[in-house]
N, C-alpha and C positions, 0 to 999 in steps of 0.2 A: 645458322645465324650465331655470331660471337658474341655471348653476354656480360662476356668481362666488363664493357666498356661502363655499361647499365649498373652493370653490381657496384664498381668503382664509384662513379655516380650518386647514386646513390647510400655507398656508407658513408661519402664528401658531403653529403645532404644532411646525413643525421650529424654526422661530427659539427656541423657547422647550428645544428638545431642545437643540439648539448652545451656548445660554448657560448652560443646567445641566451639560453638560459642561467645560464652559469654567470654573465659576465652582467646580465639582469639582477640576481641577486645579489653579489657583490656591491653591486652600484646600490641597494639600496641597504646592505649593512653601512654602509660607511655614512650616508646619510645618516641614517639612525644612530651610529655610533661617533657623528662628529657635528651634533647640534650645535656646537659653538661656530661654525661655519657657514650655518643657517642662515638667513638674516632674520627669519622668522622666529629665531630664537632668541633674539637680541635685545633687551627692552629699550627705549626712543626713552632718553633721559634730558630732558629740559629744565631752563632755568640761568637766572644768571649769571655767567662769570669770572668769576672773579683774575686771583692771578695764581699762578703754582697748582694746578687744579683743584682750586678749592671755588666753589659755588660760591654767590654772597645773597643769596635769596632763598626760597623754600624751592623745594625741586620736584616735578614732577616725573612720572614715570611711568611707561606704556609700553605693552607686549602687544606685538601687531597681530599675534595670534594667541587667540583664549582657549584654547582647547586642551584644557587636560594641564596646564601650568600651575605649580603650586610656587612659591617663595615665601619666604621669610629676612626678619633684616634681627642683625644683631643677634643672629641664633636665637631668635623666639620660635615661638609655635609656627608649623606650614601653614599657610594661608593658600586658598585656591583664587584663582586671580580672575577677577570677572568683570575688572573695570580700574582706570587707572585711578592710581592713589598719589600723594602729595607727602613727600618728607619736610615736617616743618621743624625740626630741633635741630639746633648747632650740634658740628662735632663731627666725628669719623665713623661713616655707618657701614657695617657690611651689608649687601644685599647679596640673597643668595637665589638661585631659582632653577627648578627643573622638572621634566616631564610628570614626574609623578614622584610619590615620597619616599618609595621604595629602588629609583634610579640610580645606579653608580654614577651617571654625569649630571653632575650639579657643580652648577657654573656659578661665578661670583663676581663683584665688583664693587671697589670702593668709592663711595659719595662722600665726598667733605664739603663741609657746609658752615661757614663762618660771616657775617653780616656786621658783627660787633664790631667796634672801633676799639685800639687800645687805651688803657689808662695811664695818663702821667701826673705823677704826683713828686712828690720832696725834692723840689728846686732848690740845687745848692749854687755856690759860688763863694769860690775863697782863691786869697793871693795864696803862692806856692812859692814865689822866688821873685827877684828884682823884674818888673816889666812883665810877671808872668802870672797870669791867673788861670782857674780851674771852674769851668761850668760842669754840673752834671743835674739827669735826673733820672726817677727810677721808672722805667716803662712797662708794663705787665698786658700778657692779652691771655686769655688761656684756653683759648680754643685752637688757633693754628701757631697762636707762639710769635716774637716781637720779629720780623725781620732786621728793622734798621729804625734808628734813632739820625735827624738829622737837629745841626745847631745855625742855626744859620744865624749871623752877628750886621744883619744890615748891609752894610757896603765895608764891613770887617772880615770879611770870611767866615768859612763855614766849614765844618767838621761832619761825617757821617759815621758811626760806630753801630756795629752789627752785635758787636759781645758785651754785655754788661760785666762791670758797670758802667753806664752810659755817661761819656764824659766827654769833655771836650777844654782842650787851653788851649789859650790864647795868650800871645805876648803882645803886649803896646800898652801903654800910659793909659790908664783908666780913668783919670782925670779928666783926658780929650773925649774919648769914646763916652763918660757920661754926660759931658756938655754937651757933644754931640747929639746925643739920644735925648735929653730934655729939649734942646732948642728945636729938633725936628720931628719927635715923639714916637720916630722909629725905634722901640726899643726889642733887644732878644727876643725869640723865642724858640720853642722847639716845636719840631712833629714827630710823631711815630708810627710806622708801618706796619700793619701784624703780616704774615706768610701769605693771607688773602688776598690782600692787595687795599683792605679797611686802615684811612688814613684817622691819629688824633691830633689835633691842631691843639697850642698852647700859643694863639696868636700876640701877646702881650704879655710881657712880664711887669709886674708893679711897679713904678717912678721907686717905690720903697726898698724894692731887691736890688735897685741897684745904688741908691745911696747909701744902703748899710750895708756894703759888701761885706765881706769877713779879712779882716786886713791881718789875720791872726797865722 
């Protein structure tokens, strides 16, 4: 009886037991060694938002599994994580998080969180040249930063400036344009956009700014 066939057979049986083991453990370094690919690694970040990713509300946060997750935000202390928490302060937070404190993979990501509206204050206005005047004002936010400044002039036109100083001319007879604006009480104003997508409305300007222009 020829055994060859049997021996063959058989070492095809163990080669084939070796490489399934083999290709078993494999399969689960890389899991272990690529949590970010997890989903169970990933925390469920809610809340609402805004624009440019920036949040404009407090933001919640949830790891779908608790087991052994420590993080921390802003390079504080690890925290073990055993229930979801709530980011309630403006501003750019890092959030870090991983198996345990002693892990080389520790994953991170940025929460920006901005709700405030910008500030406009020193509305100017002066002539600059025949027919030619100059509106500006100074717009500040400082949590995500001014995107754009707009001037909108009623049914005059309208100017959008992104780089301070926030300005805006206009040419035509100022004469017309403040009859105009007293008889139909449309007068200028401005708004400003921070990076969040948080508007500040400056819906009227005083009967006064615009009768004492700056003719100087």
């Amino acid at each position: 009886m020829d055994k060859k066939p049997l021996i063959v057979v058989s070492l095809c049986a163990v080669v084939l037991l070796v490489l399934g083991s083999l290709s078993n453990v494999v399969g689960i370094e890389n899991v272990q060694g690529c949590g970010c690919d997890d989903p169970q690694r990933w925390p469920e970040i809610s809340g609402s938002m805004g624009q440019n990713n920036w949040y404009v509300s407090y933001v919640n946060v949830t790891f779908n599994e608790i087991f052994n997750i420590y993080y921390r935000i802003n390079e504080s202390n690890w925290i073990i994580y055993t229930e979801p928490f709530t980011i309630k302060t403006q501003g750019i937070h890092l959030l870090e998080w991983a198996n345990d404190t002693n892990s080389s993979n520790i994953y991170s990501l940025e929460i920006k969180i901005d709700w405030s509206s910008p500030l406009l204050s020193n509305y100017t206005s002066k002539r600059i040249g025949l027919f030619k005047w100059q509106f500006g004002v100074n717009a500040t936010d400082g949590v995500s930063g001014i995107n754009r400044v707009q001037f909108p002039l009623w049914n005059f036109g309208h100017n959008i400036d992104t780089e301070p100083p926030y300005q805006f001319v206009w040419r035509g007879c100022m004469i017309l344009f403040s009859l105009s604006q007293l008889i139909t009480h449309n007068y200028f104003w401005w708004n400003a956009w921070d990076n969040a997508g948080n508007m500040a409305p400056q819906p009227h300007a005083a009967k006064a700014d615009i009768i004492t222009i700056n003719n100087s």
